[in-house]
C-alpha positions as CSV (number, residue, x, y, z in Angstrom):
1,X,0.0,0.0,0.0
2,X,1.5,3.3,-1.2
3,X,0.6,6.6,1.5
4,X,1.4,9.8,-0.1
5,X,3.5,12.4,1.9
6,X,5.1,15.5,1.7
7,X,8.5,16.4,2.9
8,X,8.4,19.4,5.2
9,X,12.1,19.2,6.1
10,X,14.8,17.5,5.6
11,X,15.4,13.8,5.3
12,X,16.2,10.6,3.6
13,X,14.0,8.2,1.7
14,X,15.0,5.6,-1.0
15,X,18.7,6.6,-0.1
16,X,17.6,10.1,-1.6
17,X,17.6,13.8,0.5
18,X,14.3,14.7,0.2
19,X,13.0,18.2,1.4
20,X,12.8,21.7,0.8
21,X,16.0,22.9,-1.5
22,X,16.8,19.2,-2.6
23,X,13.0,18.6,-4.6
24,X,11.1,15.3,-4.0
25,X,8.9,16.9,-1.8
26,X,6.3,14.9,-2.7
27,X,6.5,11.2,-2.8
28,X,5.0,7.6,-1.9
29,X,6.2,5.4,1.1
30,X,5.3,1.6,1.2
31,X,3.9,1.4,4.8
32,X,3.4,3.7,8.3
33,X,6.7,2.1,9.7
34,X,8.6,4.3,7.3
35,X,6.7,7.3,7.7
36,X,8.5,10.2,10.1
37,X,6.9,12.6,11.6
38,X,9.8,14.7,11.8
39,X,10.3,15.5,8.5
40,X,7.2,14.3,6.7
41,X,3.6,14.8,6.3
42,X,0.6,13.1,5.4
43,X,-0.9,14.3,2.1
44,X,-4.0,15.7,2.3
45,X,-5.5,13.1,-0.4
46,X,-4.7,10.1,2.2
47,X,-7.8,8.3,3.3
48,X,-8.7,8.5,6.9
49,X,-8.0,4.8,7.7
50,X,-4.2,5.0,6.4
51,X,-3.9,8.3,9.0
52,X,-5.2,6.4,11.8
53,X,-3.1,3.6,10.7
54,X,0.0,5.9,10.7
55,X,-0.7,7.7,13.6
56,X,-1.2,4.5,15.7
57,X,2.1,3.7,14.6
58,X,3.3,6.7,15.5
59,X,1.8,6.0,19.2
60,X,3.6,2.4,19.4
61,X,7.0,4.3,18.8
62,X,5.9,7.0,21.3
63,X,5.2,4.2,23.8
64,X,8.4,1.9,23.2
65,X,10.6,4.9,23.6
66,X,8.9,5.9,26.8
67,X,9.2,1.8,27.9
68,X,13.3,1.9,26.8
69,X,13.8,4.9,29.1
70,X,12.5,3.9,31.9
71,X,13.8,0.5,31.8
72,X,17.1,2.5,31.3
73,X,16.5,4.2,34.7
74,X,15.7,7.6,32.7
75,X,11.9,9.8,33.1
76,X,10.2,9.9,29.9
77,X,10.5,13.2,28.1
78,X,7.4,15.3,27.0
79,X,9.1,15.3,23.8
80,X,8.7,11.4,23.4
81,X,5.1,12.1,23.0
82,X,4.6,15.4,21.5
83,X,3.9,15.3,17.6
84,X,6.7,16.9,16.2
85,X,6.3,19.1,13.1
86,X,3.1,17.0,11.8
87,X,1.2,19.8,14.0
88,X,2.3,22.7,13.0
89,X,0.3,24.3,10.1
90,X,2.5,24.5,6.8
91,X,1.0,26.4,3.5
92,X,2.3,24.9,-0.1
93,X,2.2,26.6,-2.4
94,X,0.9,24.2,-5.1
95,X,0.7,25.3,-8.9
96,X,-2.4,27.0,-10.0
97,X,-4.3,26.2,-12.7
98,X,-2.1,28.3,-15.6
99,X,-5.4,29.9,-16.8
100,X,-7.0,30.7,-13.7
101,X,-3.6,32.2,-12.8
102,X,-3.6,34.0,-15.9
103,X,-6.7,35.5,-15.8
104,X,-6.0,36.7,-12.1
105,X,-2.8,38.7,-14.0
106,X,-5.4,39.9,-16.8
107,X,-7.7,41.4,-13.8
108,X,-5.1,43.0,-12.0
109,X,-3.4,44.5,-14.6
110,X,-6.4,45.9,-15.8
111,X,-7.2,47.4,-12.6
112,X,-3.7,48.9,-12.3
113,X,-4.2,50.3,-15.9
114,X,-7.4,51.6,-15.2
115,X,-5.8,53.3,-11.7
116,X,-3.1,54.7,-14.0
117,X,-5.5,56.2,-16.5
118,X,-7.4,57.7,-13.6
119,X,-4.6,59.3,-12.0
120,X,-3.3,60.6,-15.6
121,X,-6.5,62.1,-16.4
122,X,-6.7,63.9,-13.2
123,X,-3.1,65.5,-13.2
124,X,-4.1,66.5,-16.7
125,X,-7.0,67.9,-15.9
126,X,-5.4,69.9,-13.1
127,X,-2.3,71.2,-15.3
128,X,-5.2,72.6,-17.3
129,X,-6.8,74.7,-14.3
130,X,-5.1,77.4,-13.6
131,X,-6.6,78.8,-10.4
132,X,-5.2,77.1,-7.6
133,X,-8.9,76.8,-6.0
134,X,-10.4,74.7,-9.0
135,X,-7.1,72.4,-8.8
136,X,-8.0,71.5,-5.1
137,X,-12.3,71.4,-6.0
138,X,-10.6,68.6,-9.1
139,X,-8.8,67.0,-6.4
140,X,-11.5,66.6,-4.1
141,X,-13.8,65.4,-6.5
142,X,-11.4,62.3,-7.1
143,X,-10.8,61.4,-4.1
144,X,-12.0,57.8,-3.3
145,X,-14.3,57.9,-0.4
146,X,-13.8,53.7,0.0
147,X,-9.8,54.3,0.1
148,X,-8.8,55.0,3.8
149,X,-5.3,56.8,1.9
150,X,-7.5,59.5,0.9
151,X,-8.2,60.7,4.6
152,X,-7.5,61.4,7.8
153,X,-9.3,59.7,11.0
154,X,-11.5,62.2,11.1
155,X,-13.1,61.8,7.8
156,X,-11.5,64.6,6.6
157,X,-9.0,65.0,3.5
158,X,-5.7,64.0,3.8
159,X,-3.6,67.1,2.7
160,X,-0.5,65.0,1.4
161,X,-2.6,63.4,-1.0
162,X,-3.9,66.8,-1.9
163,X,-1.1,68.7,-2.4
164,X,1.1,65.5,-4.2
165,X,-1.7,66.0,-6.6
166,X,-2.0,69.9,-7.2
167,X,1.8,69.9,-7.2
168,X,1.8,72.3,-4.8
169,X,2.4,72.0,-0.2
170,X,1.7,75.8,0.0
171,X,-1.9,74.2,0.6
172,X,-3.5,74.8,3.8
173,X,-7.2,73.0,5.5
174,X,-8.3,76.4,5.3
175,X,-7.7,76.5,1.5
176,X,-9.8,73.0,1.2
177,X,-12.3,74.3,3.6
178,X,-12.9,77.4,1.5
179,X,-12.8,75.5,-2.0
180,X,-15.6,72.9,-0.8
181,X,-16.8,74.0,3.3
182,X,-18.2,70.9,5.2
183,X,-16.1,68.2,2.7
184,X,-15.8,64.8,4.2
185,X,-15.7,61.4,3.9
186,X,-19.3,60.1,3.1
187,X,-19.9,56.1,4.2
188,X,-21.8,53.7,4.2
């Protein structure tokens, strides 16, 4: 009987380094006697008898190493029945599905274009103004009222933003608050 695994450090199997850096992270042992729960884990396409089968293996060893110490005149240690790295959580990072993946790239570069676009239109539209009071109402009017880097705490807007955008940190609140009085956030 074959039981998948998956290497999640170091170790040998078949006379081969397995683990991260050295590949093979993903391979077949014949039986739970071979399996280590040091450096392997049990793939998550095993069947639920073959994990209890390898996990009351696991206990036998646990128990026969507690029954050698003590008959050595040595106290079991909690390590002898801890589970080693089988219980911490590791994420793989498995291969997506190429096309899924590449339409994921298609969205996001779209949405970065469109972002782009946005943001040129804008700074052309304010190089066109040329009263200082109509480049901060343009500003204002762009601002994304779901993007918490548009404003302050207090709902209001954030003048960094603003003046990155008019090109100008000459800009005071009382110049926004003049331009557009009782401007803030609105949500929902």
């Amino acid at each position: 009987m074959g039981i998948k695994v998956i290497a999640i450090g170091k170790g040998y199997y078949g006379d081969v380094m397995r683990g991260p850096g050295f590949g093979f992270l993903e391979f077949t042992i014949n039986s739970p006697e071979e399996f280590s729960e040091a450096w392997m884990e049990l793939d998550k396409s095993v069947s639920e008898e073959v994990r209890q089968d390898v996990e009351a293996e696991l206990e036998e060893r646990r128990e026969a190493l507690a029954a050698f110490r003590k008959a050595q005149g040595q106290k079991p240690k909690v390590s002898d029945f801890r589970k080693k790295k089988r219980d911490r959580k590791v994420e793989y990072d498995y291969p997506e599905d190429p096309e899924e993946t590449a339409e994921k790239n298609r969205v996001a570069d779209q949405k970065v274009a469109a972002k782009a676009t946005a943001i040129l239109d804008l700074n052309n539209k304010i190089e066109e103004e040329s009263e200082m009071s109509d480049k901060i109402s343009l500003v204002l009017e762009s601002l994304d009222h779901q993007d918490d880097n548009h404003w302050t705490k207090d709902g209001k807007p954030l003048m960094s933003y603003i003046e990155d955008l008019v090109g100008s940190e000459d800009i005071k609140r009382s110049d926004v608050d003049s331009v557009k009085p009782g401007f803030v956030r609105i949500t929902d």
